[in-house]
C-alpha positions as CSV (number, residue, x, y, z in Angstrom):
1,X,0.0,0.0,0.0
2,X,2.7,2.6,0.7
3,X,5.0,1.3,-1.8
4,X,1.9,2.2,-4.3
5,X,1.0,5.8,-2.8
6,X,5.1,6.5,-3.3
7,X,4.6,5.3,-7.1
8,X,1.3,7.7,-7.5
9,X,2.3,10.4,-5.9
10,X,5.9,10.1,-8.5
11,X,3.9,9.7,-11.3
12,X,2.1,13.1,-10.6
13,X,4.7,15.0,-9.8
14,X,6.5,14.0,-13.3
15,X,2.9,14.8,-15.4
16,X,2.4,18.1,-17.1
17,X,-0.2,20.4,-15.2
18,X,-3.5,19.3,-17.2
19,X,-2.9,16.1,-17.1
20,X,-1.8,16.4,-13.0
21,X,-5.2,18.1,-13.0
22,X,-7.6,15.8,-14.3
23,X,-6.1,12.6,-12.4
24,X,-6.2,14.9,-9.5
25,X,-9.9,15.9,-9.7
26,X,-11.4,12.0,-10.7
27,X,-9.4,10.9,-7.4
28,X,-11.1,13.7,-5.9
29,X,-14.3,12.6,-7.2
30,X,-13.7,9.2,-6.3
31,X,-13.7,10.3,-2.5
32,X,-16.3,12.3,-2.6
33,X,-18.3,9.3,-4.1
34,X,-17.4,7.6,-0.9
35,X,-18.3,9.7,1.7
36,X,-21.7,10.3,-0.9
37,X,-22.4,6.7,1.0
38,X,-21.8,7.3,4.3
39,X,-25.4,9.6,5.3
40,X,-26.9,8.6,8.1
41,X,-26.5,6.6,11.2
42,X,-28.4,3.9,11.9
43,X,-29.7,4.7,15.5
44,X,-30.4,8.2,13.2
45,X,-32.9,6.0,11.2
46,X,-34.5,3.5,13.7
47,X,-35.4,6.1,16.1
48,X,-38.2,7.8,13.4
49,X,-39.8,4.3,12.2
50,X,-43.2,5.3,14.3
51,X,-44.8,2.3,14.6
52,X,-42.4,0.3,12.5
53,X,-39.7,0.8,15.0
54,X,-38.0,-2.0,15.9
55,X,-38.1,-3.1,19.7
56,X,-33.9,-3.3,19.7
57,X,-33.7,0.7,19.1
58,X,-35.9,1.3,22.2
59,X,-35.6,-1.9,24.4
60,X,-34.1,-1.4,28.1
61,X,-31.0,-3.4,28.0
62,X,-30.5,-3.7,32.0
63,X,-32.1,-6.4,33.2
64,X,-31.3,-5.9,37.1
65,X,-34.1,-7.2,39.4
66,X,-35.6,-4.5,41.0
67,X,-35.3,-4.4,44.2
68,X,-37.3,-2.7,46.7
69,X,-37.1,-3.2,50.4
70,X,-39.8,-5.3,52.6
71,X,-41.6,-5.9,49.3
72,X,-41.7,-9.0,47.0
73,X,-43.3,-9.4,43.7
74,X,-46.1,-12.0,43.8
75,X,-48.3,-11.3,40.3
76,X,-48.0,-9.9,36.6
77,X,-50.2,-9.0,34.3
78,X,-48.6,-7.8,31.0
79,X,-50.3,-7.0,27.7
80,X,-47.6,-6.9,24.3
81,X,-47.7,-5.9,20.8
82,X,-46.7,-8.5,18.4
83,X,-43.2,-8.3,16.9
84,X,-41.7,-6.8,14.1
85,X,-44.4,-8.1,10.9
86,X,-44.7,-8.3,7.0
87,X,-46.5,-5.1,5.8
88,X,-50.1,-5.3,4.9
89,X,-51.3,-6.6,1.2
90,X,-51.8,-2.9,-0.3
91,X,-48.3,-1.9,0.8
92,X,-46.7,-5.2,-0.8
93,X,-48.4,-4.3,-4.1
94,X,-47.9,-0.8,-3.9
95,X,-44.1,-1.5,-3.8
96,X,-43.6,-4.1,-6.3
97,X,-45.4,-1.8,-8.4
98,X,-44.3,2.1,-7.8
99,X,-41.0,1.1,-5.9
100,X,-40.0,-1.0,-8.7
101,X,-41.2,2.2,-11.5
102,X,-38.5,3.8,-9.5
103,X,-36.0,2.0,-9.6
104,X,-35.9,1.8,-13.2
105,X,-35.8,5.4,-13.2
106,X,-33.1,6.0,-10.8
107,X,-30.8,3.3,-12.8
108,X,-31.3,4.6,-15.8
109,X,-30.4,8.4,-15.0
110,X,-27.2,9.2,-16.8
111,X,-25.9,11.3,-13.6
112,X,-26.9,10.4,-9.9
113,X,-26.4,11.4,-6.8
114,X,-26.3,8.2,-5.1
115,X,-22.7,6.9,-4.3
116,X,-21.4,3.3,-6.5
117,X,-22.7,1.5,-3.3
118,X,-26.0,2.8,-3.1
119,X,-26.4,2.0,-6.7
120,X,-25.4,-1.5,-6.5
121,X,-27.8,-2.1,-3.5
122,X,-30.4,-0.2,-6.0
123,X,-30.1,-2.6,-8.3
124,X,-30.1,-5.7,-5.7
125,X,-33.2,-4.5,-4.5
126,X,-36.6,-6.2,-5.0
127,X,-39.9,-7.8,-3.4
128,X,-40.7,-10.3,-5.7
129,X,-40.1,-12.9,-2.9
130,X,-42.8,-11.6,-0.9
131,X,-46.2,-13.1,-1.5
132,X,-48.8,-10.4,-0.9
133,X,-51.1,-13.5,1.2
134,X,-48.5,-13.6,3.4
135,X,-49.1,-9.7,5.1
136,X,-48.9,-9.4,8.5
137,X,-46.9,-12.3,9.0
138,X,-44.5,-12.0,12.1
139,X,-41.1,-12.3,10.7
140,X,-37.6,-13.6,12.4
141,X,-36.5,-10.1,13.9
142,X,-40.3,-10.5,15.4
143,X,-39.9,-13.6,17.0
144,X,-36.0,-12.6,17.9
145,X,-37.3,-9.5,19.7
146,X,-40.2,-11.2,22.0
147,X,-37.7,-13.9,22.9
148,X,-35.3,-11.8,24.2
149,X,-38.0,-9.6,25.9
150,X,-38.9,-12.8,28.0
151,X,-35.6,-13.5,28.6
152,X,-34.8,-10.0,30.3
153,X,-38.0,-10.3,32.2
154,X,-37.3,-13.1,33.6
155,X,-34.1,-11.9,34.6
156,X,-35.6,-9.0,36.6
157,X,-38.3,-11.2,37.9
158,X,-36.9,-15.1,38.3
159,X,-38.8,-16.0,41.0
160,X,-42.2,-14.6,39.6
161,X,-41.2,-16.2,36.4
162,X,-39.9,-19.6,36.9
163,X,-38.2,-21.2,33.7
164,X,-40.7,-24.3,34.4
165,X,-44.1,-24.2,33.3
166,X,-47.3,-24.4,35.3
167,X,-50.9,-23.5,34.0
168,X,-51.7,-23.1,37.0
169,X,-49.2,-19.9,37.3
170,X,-49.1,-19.3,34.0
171,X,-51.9,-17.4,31.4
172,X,-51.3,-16.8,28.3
173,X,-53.7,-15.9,25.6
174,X,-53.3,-13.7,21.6
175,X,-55.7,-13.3,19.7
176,X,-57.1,-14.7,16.1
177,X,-53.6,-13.5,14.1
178,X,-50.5,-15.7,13.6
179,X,-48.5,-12.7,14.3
180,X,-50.0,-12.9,17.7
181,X,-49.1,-16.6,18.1
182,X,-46.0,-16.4,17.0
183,X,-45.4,-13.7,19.6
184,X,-46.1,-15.8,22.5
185,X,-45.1,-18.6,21.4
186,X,-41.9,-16.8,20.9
187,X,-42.5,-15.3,24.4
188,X,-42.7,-18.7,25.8
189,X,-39.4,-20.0,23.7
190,X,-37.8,-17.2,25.7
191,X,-39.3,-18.2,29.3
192,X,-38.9,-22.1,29.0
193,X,-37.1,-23.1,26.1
194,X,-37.4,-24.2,22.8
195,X,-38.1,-28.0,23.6
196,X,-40.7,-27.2,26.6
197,X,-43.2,-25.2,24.4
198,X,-45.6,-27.9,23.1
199,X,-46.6,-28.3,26.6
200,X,-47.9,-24.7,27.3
201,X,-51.8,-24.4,26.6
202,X,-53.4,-21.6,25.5
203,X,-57.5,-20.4,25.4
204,X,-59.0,-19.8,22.1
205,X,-58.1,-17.3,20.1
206,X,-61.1,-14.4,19.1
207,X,-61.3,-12.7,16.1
208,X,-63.1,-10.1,18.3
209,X,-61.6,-10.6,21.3
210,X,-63.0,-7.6,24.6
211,X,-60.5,-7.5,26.1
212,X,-57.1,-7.6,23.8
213,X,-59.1,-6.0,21.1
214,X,-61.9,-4.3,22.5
215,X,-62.4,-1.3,19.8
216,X,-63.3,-4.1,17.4
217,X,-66.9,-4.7,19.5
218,X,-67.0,-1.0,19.9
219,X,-69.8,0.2,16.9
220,X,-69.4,3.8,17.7
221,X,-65.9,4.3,17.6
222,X,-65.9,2.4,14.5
223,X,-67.9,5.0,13.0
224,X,-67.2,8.5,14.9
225,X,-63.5,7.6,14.9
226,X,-61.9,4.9,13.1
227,X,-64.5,5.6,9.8
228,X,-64.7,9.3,10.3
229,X,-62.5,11.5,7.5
230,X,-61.9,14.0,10.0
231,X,-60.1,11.5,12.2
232,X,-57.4,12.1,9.5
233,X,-57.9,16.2,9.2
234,X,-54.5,16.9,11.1
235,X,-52.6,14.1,9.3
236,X,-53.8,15.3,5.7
237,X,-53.2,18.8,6.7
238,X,-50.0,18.4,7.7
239,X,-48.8,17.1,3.8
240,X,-49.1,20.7,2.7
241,X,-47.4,22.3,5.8
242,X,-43.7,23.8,5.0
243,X,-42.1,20.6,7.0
244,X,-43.6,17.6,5.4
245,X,-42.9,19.5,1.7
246,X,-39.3,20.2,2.6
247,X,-38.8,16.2,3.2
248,X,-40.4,16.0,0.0
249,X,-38.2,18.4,-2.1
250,X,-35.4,16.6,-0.4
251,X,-36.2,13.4,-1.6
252,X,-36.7,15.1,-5.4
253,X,-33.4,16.4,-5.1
254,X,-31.6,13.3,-4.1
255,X,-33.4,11.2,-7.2
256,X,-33.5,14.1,-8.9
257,X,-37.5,12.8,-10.0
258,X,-39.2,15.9,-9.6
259,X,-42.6,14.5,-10.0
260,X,-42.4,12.2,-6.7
261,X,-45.5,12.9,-4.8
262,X,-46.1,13.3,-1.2
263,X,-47.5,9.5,-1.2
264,X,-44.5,8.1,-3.4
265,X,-42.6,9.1,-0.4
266,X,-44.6,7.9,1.9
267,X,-44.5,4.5,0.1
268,X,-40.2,5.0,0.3
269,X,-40.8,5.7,4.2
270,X,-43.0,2.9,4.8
271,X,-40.6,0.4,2.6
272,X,-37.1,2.2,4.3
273,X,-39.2,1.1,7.9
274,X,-40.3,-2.6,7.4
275,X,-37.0,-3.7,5.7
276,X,-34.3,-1.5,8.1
277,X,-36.7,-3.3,11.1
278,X,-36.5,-6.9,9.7
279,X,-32.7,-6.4,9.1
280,X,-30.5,-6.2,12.9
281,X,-27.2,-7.2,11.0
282,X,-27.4,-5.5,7.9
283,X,-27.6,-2.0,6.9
284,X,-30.5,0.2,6.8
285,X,-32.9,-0.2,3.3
286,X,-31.7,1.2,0.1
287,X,-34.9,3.1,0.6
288,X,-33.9,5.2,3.7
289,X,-30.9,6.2,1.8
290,X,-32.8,9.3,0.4
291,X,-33.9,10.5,3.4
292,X,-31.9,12.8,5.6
293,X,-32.8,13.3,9.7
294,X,-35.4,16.6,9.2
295,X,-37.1,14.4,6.3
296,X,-37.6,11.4,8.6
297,X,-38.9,13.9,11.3
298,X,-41.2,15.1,9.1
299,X,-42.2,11.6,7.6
300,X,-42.6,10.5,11.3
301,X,-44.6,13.2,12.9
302,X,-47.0,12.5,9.9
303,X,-47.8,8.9,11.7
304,X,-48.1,10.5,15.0
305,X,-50.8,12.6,14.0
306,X,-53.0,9.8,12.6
307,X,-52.0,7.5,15.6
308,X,-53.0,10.7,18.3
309,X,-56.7,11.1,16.6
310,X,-57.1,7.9,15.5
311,X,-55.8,5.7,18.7
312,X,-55.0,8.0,21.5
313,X,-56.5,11.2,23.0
314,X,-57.8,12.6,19.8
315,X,-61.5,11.2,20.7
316,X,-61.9,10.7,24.7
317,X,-64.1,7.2,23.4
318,X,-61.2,6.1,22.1
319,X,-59.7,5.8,25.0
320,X,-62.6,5.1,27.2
321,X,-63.2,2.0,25.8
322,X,-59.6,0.4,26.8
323,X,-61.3,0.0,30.3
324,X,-62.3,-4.0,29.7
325,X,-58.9,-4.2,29.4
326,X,-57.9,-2.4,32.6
327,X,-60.5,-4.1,34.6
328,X,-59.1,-7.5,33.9
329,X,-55.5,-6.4,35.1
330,X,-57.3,-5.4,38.4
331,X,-58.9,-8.7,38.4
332,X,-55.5,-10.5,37.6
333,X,-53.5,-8.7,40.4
334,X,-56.0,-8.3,42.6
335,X,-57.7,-11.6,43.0
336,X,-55.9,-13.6,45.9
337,X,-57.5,-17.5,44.1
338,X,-58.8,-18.0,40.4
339,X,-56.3,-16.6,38.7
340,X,-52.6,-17.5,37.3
341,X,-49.8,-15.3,39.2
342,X,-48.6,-14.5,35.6
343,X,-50.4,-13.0,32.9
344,X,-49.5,-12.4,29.4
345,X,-51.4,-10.9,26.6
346,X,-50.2,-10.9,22.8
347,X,-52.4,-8.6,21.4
348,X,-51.8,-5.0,18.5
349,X,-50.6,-1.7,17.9
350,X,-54.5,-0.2,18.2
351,X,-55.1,-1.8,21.5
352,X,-52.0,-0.4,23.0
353,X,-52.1,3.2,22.2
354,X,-55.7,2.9,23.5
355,X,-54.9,2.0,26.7
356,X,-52.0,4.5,27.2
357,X,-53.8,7.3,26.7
358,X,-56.7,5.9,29.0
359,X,-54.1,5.3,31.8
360,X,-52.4,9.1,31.1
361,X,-49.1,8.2,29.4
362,X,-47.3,10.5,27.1
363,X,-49.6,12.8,27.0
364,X,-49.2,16.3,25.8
365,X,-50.7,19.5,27.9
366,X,-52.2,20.1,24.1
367,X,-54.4,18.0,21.4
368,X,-51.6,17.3,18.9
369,X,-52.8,19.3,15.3
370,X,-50.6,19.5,12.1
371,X,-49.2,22.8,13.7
372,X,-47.1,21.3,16.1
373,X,-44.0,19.9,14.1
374,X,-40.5,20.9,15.8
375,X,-42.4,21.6,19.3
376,X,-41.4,19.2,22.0
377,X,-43.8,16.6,22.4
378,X,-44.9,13.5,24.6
379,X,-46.3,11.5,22.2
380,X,-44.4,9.7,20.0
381,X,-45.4,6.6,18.3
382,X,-41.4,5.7,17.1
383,X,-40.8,5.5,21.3
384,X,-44.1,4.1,22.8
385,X,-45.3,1.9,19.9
386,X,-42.5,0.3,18.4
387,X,-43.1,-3.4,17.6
388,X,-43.1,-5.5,21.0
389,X,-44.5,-2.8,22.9
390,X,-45.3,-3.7,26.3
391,X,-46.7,-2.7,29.3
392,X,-46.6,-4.4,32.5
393,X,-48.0,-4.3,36.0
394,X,-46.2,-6.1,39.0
395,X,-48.2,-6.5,42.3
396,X,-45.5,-6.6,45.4
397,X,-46.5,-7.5,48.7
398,X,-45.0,-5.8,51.1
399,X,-44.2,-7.1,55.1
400,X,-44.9,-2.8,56.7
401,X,-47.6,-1.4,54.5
402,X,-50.0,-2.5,52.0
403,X,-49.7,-4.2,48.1
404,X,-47.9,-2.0,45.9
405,X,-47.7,-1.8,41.9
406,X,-45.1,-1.3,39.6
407,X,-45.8,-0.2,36.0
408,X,-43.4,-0.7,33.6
409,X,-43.9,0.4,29.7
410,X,-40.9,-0.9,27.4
411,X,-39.4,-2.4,30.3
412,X,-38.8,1.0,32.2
413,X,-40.7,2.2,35.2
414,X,-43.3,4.5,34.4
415,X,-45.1,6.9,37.5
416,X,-48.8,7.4,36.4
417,X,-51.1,10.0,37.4
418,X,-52.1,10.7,40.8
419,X,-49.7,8.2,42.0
420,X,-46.4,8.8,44.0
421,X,-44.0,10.8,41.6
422,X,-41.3,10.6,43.6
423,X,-41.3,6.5,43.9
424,X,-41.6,3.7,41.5
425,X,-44.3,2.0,43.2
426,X,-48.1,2.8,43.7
427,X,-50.3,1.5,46.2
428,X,-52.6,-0.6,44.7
429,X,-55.6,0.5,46.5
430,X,-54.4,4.5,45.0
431,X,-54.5,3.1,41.9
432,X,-57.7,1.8,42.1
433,X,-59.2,4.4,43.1
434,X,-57.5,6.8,40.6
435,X,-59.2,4.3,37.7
436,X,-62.1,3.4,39.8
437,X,-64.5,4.5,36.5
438,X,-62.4,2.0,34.8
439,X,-63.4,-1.0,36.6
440,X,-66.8,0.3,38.6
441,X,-68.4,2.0,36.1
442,X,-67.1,0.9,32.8
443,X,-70.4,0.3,30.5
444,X,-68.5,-0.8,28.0
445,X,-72.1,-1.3,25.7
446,X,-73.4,2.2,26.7
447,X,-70.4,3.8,25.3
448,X,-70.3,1.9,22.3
449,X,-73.5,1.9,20.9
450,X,-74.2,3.9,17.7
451,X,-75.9,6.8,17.5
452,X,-79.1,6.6,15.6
């Protein structure tokens, strides 16, 4: 190597000026090529993915126990989003059509401004594999990430989570998807090992299931939120705001297409998500290559608008109907006989978001509206809905006082409303009261019955 840079550096020093010149500036350009490749970081690209983050950018790596004096835990009840998933059908054919019309264009532009390595991995690309029947389907990085979320839990909590299993300590349920059962039966790999699973049992799955997916027996959110085109006012609004059309023009510059529409990409976004989240050990999708970190704000924010009015505190029904769910984790944690000492749920991204907002988590002193972008906000989908999102509540008894509960969401303590803010654990009977509607007075058919 320095016997060659020796012979180079000769040979230019011997060449007339011109000639010095032009060698000098197609080196040049051969460096700058390079460094064309080297944009963004990962951790830069996984943090934006809203919902299509996946768990290992936001999942809490210490798996101490907890400990907390006089106090032991004795139950769990934890509800999780599936892993990381296939897209649905419509994105599948959206990409193998536009994405591919693309492509074609972007290879056959004479000048570009993607780097030699960028181009190859261009040209690489495709999702003719992918069967459009097989959307939704939980994928390796999915089952990866609930294994290892069982493992760490059982780590903080070996002696509520024994590696043997027992139906009598042990509930699990997911609901009518195999993304779902996957998930848990991933989960379970993780707890007891890959040769023990055939012996856990599980209930019947629902395709309408009121208590892991509740909004789907709910009639009136169906049609005042989820139905409702002004449910998507603030996240159609925001395409035209100065933001979302600067990640646009960003995007037209870098492919130098200047008739890429706010959808096109969208579609880029969605594709840059899904294939950076199935991919741990290889680098992020050819797709999030024309994106810098303002665009994938932008891109980003977009989601959490539609995920605020669609599944958080947009509507107050939306969230008021997540209390079948809350009044079973009273039940679970709460009932000294008939049920298992540890609960697990395997449920989706809808249920959730529902059921943070009804408890008061990451919420923002104002409705989020598509004039918000670049303010610093509470909700956002990319760090509370990831895939594998969880939320967990630990009942301790305690030898001085009364039961106490810890609530954990992605693995990390979280201090709700009106309980204790200066210590991780909340008397149970304070957090009953402080959801006492929840449980007492949830009429879950009152609220969901259509208006005439």
């Amino acid at each position: 190597m320095l016997y060659s840079t020796i012979l180079l550096t000769l040979l230019l020093l011997i060449l007339i000026p011109k000639q010095r010149a032009q060698i000098t500036k197609e080196i040049t350009a051969d460096l700058t090529d390079s460094a064309a490749c080297n944009n963004l970081e990962r951790h830069e690209i996984e943090h934006r993915l809203s919902t299509k983050t996946p768990y290992r950018a936001i999942a809490n790596y210490n798996d101490t126990p907890p400990i907390y004096n006089g106090c032991h835990p004795t139950r769990i009840w934890s509800i999780i989003r599936h892993g990381t998933r296939n897209p649905s059908k419509i994105i599948i054919l959206h990409a193998q059509k536009r994405l591919v019309e693309l492509q074609s264009l972007l290879l056959q532009q004479s000048k570009s401004n993607l780097c030699a390595e960028d181009l190859k991995q261009l040209r690489r690309w495709s999702w003719e594999h992918i069967d459009p029947d097989d959307e939704k389907l939980l994928v390796a990085e999915g089952e990866d990430e609930l294994i290892e979320l069982a493992e760490r839990m059982q780590l903080r909590f070996p002696n509520l989570l024994p590696d043997l299993y027992n139906p009598e300590w042990f509930y699990m349920k997911y609901t009518a998807t195999q993304r779902t059962l996957k998930s848990a039966q991933s989960f379970a790999t993780g707890l007891f090992g890959r040769h023990r699973i055939h012996a856990i049992t599980y209930p019947r799955p629902l395709k309408q299931d009121p208590v892991l997916r509740f909004y789907k027996l709910c009639s009136r959110w169906k049609t005042d939120v989820d139905k409702n085109p002004e449910t998507m006012f603030n996240a159609r609004s925001f395409n035209a705001e100065p933001a979302m059309q600067s990640a646009v023009e960003h995007v037209r510059a870098i492919t130098q297409l200047s008739d890429l529409s706010v959808q096109d990409v969208q579609l880029m976004y969605t594709v840059c998500a899904f294939e950076t989240a199935w991919q741990r050990h290889k680098p992020p999708s050819i797709w999030c290559r024309f994106f810098d970190v303002n665009s994938l704000s932008a891109l980003e924010f977009a989601e959490d608008l539609e995920y605020y009015w669609n599944d958080g505190y947009g509507y107050e029904l939306t969230h008021r109907i997540a209390c079948p769910a809350i009044a079973d984790m009273f039940a679970a944690i709460d009932t000294p006989n008939g049920r298992a000492n540890a609960t697990f749920y395997f449920t989706h991204s809808g249920t959730l978001l529902k059921m943070l907002a009804h408890l008061g988590v990451a919420r923002d002193e104002q409705p989020l509206t598509h004039k918000d972008f670049g303010k610093e906000r509470l909700w956002r989908t990319s760090e509370i809905d990831a895939f594998a999102t969880n939320l967990a509540f630990v009942r301790y008894d305690c030898i001085k006082e009364e039961p106490q509960v810890l609530v954990m969401h992605q693995e990390r303590v979280v201090r709700l409303p009106g309980c204790p803010q200066d210590d991780d654990l909340c008397p149970l009977a304070t957090l009953r009261r402080n959801y006492a509607d929840s449980v007492e007075r949830c009429d879950f058919e009152a609220l969901c019955q259509a208006a005439n």
